[in-house]
C-alpha positions in Angstrom: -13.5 -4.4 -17.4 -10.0 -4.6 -16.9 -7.5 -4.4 -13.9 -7.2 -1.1 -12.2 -3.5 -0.2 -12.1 -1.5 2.0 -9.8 2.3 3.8 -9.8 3.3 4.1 -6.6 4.7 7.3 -6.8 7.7 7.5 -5.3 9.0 5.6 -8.0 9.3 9.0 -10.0 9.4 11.1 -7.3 12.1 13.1 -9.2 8.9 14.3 -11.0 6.6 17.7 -10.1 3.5 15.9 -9.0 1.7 16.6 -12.0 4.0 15.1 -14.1 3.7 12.1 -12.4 0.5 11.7 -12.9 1.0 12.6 -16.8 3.7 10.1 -17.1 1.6 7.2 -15.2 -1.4 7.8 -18.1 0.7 7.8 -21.0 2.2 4.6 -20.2 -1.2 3.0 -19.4 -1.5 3.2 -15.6 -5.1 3.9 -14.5 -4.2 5.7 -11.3 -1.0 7.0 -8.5 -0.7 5.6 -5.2 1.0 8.2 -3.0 3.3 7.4 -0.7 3.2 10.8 1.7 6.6 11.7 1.9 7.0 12.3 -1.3 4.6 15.7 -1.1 6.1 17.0 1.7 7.9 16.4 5.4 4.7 16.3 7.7 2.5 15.2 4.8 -0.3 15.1 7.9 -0.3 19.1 7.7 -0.9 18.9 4.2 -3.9 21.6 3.8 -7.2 21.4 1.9 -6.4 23.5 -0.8 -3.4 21.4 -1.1 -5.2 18.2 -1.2 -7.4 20.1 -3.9 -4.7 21.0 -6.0 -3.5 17.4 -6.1 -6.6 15.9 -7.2 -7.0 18.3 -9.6 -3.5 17.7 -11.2 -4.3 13.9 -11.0 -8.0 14.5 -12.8 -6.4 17.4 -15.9 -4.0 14.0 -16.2 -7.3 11.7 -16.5 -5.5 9.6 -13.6 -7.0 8.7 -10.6 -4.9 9.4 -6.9 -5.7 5.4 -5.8 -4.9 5.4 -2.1 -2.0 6.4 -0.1 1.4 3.7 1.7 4.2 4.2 3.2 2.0 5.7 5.7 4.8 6.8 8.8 7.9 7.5 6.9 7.5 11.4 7.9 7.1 12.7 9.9 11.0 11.9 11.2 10.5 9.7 14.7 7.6 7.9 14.4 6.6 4.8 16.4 3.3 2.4 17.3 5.5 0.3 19.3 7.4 2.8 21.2 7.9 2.7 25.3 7.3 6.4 24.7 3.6 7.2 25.0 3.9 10.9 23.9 5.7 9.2 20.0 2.9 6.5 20.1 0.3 9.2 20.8 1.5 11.4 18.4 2.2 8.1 15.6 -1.6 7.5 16.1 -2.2 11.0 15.8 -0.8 11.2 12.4 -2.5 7.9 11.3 -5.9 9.3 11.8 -4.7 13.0 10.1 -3.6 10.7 6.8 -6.8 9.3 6.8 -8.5 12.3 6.6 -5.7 13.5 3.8 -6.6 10.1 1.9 -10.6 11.2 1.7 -9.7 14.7 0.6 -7.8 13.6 -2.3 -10.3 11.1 -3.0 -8.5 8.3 -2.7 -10.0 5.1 -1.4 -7.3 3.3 0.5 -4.3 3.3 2.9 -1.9 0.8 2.7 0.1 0.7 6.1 3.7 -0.8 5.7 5.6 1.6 7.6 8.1 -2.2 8.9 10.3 0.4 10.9 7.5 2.0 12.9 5.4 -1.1 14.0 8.7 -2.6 15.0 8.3 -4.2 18.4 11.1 -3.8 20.8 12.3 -6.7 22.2 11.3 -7.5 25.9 8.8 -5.2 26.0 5.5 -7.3 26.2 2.9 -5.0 26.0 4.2 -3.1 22.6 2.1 -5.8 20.2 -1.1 -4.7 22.1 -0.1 -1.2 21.4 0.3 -1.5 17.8 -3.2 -3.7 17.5 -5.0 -1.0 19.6 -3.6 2.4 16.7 -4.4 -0.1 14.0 -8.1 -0.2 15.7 -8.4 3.4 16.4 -7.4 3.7 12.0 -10.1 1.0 11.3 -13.1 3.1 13.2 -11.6 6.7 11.6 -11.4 4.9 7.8 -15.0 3.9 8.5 -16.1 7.6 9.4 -13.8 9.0 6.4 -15.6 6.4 3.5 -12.2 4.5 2.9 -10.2 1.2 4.0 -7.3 0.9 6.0 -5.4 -1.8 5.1 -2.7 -3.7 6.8 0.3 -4.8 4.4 2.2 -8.1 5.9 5.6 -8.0 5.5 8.7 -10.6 5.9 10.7 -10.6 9.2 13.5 -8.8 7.7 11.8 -5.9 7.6 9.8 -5.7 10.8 8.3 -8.6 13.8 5.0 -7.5 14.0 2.2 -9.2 11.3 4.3 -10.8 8.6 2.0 -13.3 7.2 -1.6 -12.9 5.9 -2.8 -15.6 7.9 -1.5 -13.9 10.8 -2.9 -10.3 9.8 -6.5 -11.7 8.6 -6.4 -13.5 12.5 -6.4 -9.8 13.7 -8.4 -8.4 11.0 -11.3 -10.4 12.1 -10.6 -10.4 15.9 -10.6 -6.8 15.7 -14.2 -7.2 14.0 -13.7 -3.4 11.8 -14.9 -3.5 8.4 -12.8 -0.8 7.1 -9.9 -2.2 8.4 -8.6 -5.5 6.0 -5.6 -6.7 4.7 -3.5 -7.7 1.7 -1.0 -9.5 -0.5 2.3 -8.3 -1.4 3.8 -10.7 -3.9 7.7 -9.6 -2.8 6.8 -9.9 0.7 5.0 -13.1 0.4 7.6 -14.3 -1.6 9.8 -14.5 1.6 7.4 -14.8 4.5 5.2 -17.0 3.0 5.0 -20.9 2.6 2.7 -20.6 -0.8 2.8 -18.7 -3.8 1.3 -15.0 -4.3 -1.4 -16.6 -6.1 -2.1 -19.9 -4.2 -2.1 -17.2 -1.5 -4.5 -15.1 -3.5 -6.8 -18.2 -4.2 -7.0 -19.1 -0.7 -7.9 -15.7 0.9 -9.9 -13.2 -1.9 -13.4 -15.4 -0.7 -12.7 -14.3 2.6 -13.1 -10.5 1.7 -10.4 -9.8 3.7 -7.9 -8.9 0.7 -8.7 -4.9 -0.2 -5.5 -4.5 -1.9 -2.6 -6.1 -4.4 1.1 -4.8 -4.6 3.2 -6.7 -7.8 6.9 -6.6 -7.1 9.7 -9.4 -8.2 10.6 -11.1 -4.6 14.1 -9.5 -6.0 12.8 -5.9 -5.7 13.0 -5.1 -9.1 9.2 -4.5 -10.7 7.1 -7.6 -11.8 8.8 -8.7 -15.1 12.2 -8.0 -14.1 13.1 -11.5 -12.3 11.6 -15.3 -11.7 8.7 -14.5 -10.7 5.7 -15.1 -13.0 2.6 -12.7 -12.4 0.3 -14.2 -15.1 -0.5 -16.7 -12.0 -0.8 -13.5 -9.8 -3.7 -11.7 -12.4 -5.6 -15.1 -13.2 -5.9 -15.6 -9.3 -7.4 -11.9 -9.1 -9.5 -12.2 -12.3 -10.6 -16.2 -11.6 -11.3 -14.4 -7.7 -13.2 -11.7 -9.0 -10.8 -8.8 -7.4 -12.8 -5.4 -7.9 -10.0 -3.5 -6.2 -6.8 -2.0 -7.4 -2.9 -3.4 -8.4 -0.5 -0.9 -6.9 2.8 -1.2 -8.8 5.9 -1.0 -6.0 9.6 -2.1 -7.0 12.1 -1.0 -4.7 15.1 -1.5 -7.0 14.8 0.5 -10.2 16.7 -0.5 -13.0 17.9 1.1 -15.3 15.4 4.3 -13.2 12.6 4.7 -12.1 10.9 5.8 -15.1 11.8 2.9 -17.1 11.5 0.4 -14.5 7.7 1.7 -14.3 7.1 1.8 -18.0 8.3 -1.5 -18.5 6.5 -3.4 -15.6 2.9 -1.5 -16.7 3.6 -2.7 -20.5 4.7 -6.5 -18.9 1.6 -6.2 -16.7 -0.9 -5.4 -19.5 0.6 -7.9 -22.3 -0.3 -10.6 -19.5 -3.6 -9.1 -19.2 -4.6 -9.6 -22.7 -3.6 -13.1 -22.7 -5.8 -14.2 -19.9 
């Protein structure tokens, strides 16, 4: 069987939602990973009929809707780490509501990034045990809802809280939450980390604390579109015996989004067939 594959969505955003979906299966991607502000501006309100809908345009398009990231961009003021209790309250609030949103549309995964809004501010000791307590309260609700949260580390230019996986799985296991895991992100770990993606990948998949793979070139672009080699990246997840899925996630499209997401799917499957 081969790798599961995800668009993350917002790369066509420009799209209706079901032509999305119909442009992720004709260029070979087995499923969408939705990043929530691209359905709507308090995606957490998102009804069940809505949620239906969705699924149903991702199933007439024979794709599957693979998890949801980009958890907090909307809606607008969102913050774990705030000194405000009412935003952390209502941040946490809106965790738990996406969690519910990701079981209704079937999908099996959050990803949180979200750098800005797990931001700790400086001087205020306590905001790191604030962030740690929401990202508790999403591991016990994912458990209920039959899905994984999963914590994404990312560099310190983006955001000072959990950058490494070392440092994530530490929490992962003190928090001692099945559902809740982490993850590699090969641009991210390209400049946090002291290994390689896939030495990275090596090291932690026995641990079963990696639920989740995004492939990105460490210069944004999608994997195939700079230095970066990924054939290490799949042979790591394939010699690891990775059951989950590869969310596709440039940030820089060139020449578009389209063709930046046809390209790295055609890239990603000619490696496949050479392993």
């Amino acid at each position: 069987m081969g790798f599961r594959i995800a668009l993350c969505n917002e790369v066509v955003r420009a799209l209706p939602f079901a032509a999305q979906c119909e442009f992720a299966r004709a260029c070979g991607y087995d499923g969408i990973e939705l990043a929530p502000f691209t359905l709507a501006d308090a995606p957490d309100e998102i009804t069940a009929s809505r949620a239906a809908a969705l699924g149903r345009d991702a199933a007439a398009a024979g794709v599957a809707i693979s998890g949801l990231h980009w958890l907090l961009v909307a809606p607008a003021g969102l913050s774990l780490a705030s000194e405000d209790a009412t935003v952390r309250m209502r941040s946490r609030d809106v965790m738990l509501r996406l969690i519910d949103l990701c079981a209704a549309l079937g999908g099996t995964y959050l990803v949180h990034g979200s750098p800005a809004q797990r931001l700790l501010p400086p001087g205020v000791p306590a905001a790191r045990g604030w962030v740690e307590q929401a990202f508790r309260h999403a591991g016990a609700a994912a458990a209920a809802a039959g899905v994984t949260y999963i914590i994404e580390p990312l560099a310190p230019a983006l955001t000072n809280c959990f950058n490494t996986v070392a440092e994530t799985a530490a929490f992962v296991r003190r928090a001692g939450l099945p559902a809740l895991r982490t993850m590699v992100d090969t641009c991210a770990a390209a400049q946090a980390e002291d290994e390689a993606p896939e030495t990275l990948l090596a090291r932690w998949l026995p641990s079963g604390l990696i639920a989740h793979v995004h492939v990105n070139d460490a210069n944004q672009r999608g994997p195939g579109q700079g230095a970066q080699r990924f054939a290490p990246v799949l042979r790591a997840l394939r010699d690891g015996g990775y059951p989950g899925w590869i969310g596709v996630e440039p940030f820089a499209y060139v020449p578009d989004g389209p063709a930046c997401a046809a390209r790295a799917i055609g890239y990603l499957r000619g490696i496949e067939e050479s392993l």
